[in-house]
C-alpha positions in Angstrom: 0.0 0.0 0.0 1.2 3.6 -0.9 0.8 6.6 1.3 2.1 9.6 0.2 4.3 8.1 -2.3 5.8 5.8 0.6 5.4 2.3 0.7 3.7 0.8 3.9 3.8 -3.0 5.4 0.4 -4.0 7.4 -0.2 -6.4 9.3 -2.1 -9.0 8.5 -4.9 -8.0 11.0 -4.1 -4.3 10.5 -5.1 -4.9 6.7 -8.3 -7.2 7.9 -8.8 -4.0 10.4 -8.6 -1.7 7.3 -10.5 -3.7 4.9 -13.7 -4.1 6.7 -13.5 -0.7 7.3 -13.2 0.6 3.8 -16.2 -1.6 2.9 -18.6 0.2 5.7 -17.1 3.7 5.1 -19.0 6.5 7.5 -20.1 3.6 9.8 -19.7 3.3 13.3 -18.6 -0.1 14.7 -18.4 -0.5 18.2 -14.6 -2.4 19.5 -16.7 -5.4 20.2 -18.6 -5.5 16.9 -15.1 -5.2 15.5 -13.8 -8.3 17.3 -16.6 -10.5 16.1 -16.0 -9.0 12.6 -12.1 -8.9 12.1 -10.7 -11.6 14.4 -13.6 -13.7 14.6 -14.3 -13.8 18.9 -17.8 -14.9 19.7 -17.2 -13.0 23.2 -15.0 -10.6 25.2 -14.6 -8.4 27.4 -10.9 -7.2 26.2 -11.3 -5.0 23.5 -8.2 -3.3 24.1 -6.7 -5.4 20.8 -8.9 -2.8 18.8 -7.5 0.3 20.3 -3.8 -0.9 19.6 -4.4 -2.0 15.7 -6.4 1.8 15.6 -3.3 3.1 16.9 -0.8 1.3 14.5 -2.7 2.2 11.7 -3.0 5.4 12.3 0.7 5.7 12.7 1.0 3.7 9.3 -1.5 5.8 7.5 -0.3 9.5 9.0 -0.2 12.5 7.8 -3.9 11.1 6.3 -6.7 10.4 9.2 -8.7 8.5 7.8 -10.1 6.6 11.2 -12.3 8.4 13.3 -13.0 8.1 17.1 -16.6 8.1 17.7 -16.3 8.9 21.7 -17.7 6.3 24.3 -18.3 3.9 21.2 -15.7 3.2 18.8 -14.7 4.1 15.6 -15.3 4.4 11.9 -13.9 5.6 8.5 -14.1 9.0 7.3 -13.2 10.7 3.9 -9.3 10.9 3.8 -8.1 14.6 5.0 -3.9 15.2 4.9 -3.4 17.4 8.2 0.4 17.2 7.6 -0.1 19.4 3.8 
């Protein structure tokens, strides 16, 4: 994947992360409807793995933020906007 004219390396569930967002663009998934979606868990009460591939990504993808923090709830995907230009 190019960002920027850089190449970046996901991880394989960073780019599951990524994917199933991109195909639910302006929706807002909740960290545990993400875990059922993305890494497949039928129940938990750690959704801390969420916030840490959010994070990574975010890293990955900066200057563009393209993943949105929807407080108290979770996140979704948002038209790309390049606060670094």
């Amino acid at each position: 994947m190019l960002v920027h004219d850089r190449e970046i390396k996901l991880a394989p569930q960073e780019f599951k992360l990524l994917h199933f967002l991109m195909h639910h663009p302006q929706q807002v998934f909740g960290r545990t409807t993400l875990l059922h979606h993305v890494w497949g868990y039928e129940q938990t009460e750690d959704t801390r793995t969420v916030d840490v591939h959010i994070q990574r990504l975010r890293e990955k993808l900066a200057p563009m933020q393209v993943i949105q923090t929807v407080r108290g709830f979770g996140y979704q995907l948002v038209e790309p906007h390049d606060d670094g230009q």
